[in-house]
Structure formats: structure tokens, C-alpha cells
C-alpha positions as CSV (number, residue, x, y, z in Angstrom):
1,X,3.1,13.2,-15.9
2,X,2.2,16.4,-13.8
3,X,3.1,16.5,-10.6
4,X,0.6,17.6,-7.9
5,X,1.3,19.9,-5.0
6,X,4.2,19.1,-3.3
7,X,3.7,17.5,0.3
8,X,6.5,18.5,2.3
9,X,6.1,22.2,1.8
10,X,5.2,22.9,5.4
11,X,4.7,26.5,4.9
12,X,1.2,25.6,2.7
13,X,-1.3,25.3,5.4
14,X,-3.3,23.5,2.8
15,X,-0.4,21.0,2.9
16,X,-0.1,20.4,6.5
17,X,-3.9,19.7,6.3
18,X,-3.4,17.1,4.2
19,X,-0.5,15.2,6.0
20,X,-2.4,15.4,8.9
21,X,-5.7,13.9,6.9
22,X,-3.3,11.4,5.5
23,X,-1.4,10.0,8.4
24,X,-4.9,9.3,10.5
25,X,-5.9,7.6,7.6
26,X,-2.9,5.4,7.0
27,X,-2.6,4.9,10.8
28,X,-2.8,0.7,11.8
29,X,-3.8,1.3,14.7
30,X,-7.1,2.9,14.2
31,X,-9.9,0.8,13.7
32,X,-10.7,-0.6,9.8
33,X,-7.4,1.7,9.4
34,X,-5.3,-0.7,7.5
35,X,-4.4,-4.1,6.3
36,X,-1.1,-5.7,5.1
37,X,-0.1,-9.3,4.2
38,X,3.1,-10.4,5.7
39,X,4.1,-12.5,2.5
40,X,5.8,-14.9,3.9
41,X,7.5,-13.8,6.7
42,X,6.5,-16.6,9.2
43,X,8.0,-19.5,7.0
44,X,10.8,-17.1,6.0
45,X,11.8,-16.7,10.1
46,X,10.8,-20.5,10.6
47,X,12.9,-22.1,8.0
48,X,16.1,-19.4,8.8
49,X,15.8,-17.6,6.0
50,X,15.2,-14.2,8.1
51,X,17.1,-14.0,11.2
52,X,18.8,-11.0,11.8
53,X,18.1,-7.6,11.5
54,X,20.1,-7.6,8.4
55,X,18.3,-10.7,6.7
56,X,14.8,-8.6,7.9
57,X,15.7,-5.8,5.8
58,X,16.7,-8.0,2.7
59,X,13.4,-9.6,2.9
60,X,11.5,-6.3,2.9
61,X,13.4,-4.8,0.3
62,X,12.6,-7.9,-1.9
63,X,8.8,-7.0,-1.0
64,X,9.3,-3.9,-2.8
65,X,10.9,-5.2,-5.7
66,X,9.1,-8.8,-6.4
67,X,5.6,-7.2,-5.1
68,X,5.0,-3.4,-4.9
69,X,7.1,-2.6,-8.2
70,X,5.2,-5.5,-9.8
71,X,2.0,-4.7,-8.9
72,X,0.7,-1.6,-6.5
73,X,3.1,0.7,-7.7
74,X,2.0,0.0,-11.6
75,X,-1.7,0.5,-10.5
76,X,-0.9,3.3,-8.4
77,X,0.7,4.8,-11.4
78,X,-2.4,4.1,-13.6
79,X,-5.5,5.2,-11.2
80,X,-3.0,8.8,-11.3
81,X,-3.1,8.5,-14.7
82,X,-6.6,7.7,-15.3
83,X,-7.8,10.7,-12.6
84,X,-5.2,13.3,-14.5
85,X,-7.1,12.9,-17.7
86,X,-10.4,12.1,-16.4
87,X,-10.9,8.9,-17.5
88,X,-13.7,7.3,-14.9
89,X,-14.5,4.3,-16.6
90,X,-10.8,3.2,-17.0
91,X,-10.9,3.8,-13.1
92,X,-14.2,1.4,-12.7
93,X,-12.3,-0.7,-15.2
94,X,-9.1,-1.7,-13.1
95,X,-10.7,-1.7,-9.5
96,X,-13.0,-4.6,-10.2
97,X,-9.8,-6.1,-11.9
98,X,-7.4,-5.4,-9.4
99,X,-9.1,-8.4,-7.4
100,X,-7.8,-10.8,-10.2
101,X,-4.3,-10.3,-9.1
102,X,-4.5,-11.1,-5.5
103,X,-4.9,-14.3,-3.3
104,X,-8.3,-15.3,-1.9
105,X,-7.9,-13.3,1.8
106,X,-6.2,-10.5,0.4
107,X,-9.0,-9.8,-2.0
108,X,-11.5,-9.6,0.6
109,X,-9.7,-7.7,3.0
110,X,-8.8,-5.3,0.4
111,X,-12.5,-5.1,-0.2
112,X,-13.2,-4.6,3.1
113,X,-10.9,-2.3,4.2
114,X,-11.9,-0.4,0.7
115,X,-15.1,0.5,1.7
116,X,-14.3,1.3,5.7
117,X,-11.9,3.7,4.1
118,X,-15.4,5.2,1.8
119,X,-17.0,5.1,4.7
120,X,-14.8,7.6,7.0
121,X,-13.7,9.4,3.3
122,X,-16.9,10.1,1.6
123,X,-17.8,13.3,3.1
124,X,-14.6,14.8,2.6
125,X,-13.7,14.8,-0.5
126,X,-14.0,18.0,-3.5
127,X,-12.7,17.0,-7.0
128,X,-15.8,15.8,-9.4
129,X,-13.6,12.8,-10.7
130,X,-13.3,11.9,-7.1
131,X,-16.8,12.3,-6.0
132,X,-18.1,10.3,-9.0
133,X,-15.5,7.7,-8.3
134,X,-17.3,7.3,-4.6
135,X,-20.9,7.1,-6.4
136,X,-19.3,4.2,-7.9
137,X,-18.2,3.0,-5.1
138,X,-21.7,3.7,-3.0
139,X,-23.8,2.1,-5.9
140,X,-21.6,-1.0,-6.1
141,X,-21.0,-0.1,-9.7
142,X,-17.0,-0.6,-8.6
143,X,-15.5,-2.8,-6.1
144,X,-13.5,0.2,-3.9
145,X,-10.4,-2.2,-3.3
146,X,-8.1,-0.3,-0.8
147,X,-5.5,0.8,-2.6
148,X,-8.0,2.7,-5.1
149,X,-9.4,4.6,-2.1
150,X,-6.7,5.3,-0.7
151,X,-4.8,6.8,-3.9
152,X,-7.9,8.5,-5.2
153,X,-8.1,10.1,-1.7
154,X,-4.7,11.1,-1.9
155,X,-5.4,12.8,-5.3
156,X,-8.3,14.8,-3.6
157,X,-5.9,16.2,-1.3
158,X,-3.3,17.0,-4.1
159,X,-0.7,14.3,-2.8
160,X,1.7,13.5,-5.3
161,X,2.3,9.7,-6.7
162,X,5.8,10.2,-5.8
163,X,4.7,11.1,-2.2
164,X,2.0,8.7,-1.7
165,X,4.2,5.8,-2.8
166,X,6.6,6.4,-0.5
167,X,4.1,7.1,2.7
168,X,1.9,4.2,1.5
169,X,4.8,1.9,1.5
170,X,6.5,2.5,4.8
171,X,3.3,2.1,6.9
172,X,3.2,-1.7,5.5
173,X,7.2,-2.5,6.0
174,X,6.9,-0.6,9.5
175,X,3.5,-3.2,10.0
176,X,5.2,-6.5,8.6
177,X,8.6,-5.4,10.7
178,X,6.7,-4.7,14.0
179,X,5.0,-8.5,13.1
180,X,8.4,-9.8,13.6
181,X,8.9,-8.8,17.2
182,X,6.3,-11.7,17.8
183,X,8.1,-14.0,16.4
184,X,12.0,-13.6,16.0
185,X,14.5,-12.2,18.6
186,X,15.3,-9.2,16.3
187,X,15.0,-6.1,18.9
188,X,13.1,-3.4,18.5
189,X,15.5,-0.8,18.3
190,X,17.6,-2.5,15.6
191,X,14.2,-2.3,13.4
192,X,13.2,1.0,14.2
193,X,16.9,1.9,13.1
194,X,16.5,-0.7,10.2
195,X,13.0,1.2,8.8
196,X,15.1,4.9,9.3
197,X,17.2,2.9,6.5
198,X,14.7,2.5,4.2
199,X,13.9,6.6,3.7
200,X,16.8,6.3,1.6
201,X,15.9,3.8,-0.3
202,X,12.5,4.7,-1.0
203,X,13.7,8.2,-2.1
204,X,15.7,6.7,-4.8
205,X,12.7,4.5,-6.5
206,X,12.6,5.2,-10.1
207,X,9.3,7.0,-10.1
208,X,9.6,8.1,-13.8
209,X,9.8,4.5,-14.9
210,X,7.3,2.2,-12.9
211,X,6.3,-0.9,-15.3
212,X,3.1,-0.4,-17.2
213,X,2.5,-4.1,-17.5
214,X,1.3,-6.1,-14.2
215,X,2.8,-9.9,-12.9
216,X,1.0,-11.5,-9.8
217,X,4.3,-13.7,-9.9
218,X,6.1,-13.1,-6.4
219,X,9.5,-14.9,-5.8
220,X,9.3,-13.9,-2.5
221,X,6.3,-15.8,-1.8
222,X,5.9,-18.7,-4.0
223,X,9.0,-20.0,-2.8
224,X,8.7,-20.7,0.9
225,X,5.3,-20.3,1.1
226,X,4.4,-23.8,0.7
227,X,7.8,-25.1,2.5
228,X,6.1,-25.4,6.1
229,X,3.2,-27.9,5.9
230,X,0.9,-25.8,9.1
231,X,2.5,-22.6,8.8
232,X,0.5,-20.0,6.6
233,X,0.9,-16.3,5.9
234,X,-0.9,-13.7,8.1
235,X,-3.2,-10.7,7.0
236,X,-2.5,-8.2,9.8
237,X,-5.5,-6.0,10.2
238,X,-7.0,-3.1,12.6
């Protein structure tokens, strides 16, 4: 797969644009600016499965592998694909079946938060596949879940896969982590120095290989989630 401009050559003013564009836009706290399910993480910290700083970080890691790498990161990989080689109707195709994969609340929040995003984006994007993607989008002809926005976005502002990914995934473990100051005694310093842990981690995802075939099946969630009879998990959104 080609890979885009690289994002963190500062020099490129055209680059610093972009991060700039790019960090408002995956920013929690701005209004409509984002959405992330905490997969468990309530029953998780009720029934003493996450306790410490160090059983936090397991958990979040695990989100990455039993979700993300299951999942976002094969559809990420595919709407890249599908916008490389012009393919719009493969796009249309897997945005109105990404919904399929995802629970109730999570579809409609994804839809939601989808079309704030076209809302704020649609005036400044340039590439046609992009544009014509948005008509879509405007005429209802796709569903504009988040995650398609946002990566399509990202491809209009020549942000690699490799460095979406990573920036698309650290705002939701920073998200779910700051959730936990509510409800654990974990401090806030030992996650801030917890998520500087993860930039490692991140940097060595196997990009080249991320699965082509999608499981909704998520360890991580099935196996507590249904362990606390009032307890559910959160949608965090802003």
C-alpha cells in the first residue's frame, strides 16, 4: 500500500496544517467532537478485575487487541484501500455495514457523531473521492458512521493509515483512562505516565499485516459484561 505524506515532518507547513486540523477534530472536549465506549470498564473495576494502574493498562491493551485489531483497524485499512484506488461504491458498501458490527448505542452514536463530524468537515475538504463520499453522506445515500468520516477526512489531508491509527487510538484509551478517575483510586499521574507507555506500544503495531477479515467477538466484553446485574457499560460523549 502507498503511503501518504508523512505527518510528523514539521518542516511541511502543509503538515502542520493538518495536525492542527486533526487534533481539533479529534479533541473530546469540543462539542459533538467525539465518542468512545468504555467496554467494560465499570464491571471490570467493580468486580476487581482492574485495580491498579498496572491492571488499567492490561485492560486497555486488551482493547486494542480483542477490539481495535478485530475490527476498526481492518476497516480502517479497507476505506484506505477503497479511497487509494477509487473505489466509491465499496466505500458506500462498508459504511452502511459497518453498523452490523456494533451494539445498539454504539451504532447510533457512531451515526451521530458521523454526521456532526460532516457537518464541521464538509467545507473543507479537496480530493473528488472525498467530496463525492460527503454527497453520499449529505443525500443519505451512506450512513457516515464516525470512523468513515474521520479516516476519509484524514485521507483529504494526506494523513497516513499508519498515523491515523495511532492518533485515532490514543484519544479513546486517554478518554476510557480519564473515565476511570471517576470511579477507581488510580491517580492521575500514574495514568498520564501509564498512556506515555503506550506510544511505544502503538509504534510497534504490525501495520503491514492488519486482518482482512472482521469478528464482532470481544473477550474483553462478553465476559464481564453481563457479571453485574445493574451495572452497564458507558458511551462517553462530548
Amino acid at each position: 500500500m502507498a503511503k501518504h505524506t508523512t505527518l510528523t515532518n514539521m518542516t511541511n507547513k502543509s503538515n502542520l496544517k493538518s495536525l492542527s486540523r486533526f487534533l481539533q477534530i479529534l479533541d473530546g472536549t469540543f462539542p459533538s467532537g467525539m465518542f468512545v465506549h468504555s467496554f467494560g470498564l465499570e464491571p471490570h473495576i467493580i468486580n476487581q478485575n482492574v485495580y491498579n494502574i498496572t491492571t488499567l493498562k492490561v485492560y486497555l491493551r486488551n482493547i486494542i487487541i480483542d477490539q481495535y485489531q478485530n475490527i476498526e483497524f481492518t476497516y480502517i485499512k479497507k476505506i484506505y484501500k477503497a479511497l487509494e484506488n477509487d473505489k466509491i461504491t465499496l466505500l458506500k458498501q462498508m459504511d452502511n455495514l459497518y453498523s452490523s458490527y456494533l451494539i445498539y448505542e454504539y451504532a447510533n452514536a457512531s451515526s451521530n457523531i458521523g454526521f456532526n463530524y460532516y457537518t464541521q468537515l464538509k467545507n473543507h475538504i479537496s480530493k473528488p473521492i472525498v467530496k463525492k463520499y460527503f454527497e453520499y453522506v449529505e443525500n443519505k445515500i451512506c450512513i457516515g458512521n464516525e470512523i468513515f468520516i474521520l479516516v476519509t477526512y484524514a485521507y483529504d489531508l494526506d494523513i497516513s493509515m499508519e498515523d491515523f491509527i495511532v492518533m485515532w487510538t490514543k484519544k479513546n484509551l486517554i478518554n476510557i483512562a480519564a473515565t476511570s478517575l471517576k470511579i477507581s483510586r488510580i491517580k492521575p499521574s500514574e495514568i498520564q505516565q501509564m498512556l506515555f507507555e503506550f506510544d511505544e506500544i502503538l509504534s510497534e503495531l504490525d501495520f503491514e499485516n492488519i486482518k482482512n477479515k472482521i469478528t464482532n467477538f470481544n473477550p474483553l466484553f462478553e465476559e464481564h459484561i453481563f457479571q453485574h446485574s445493574v451495572l452497564e457499560p458507558k458511551m462517553f460523549a462530548t
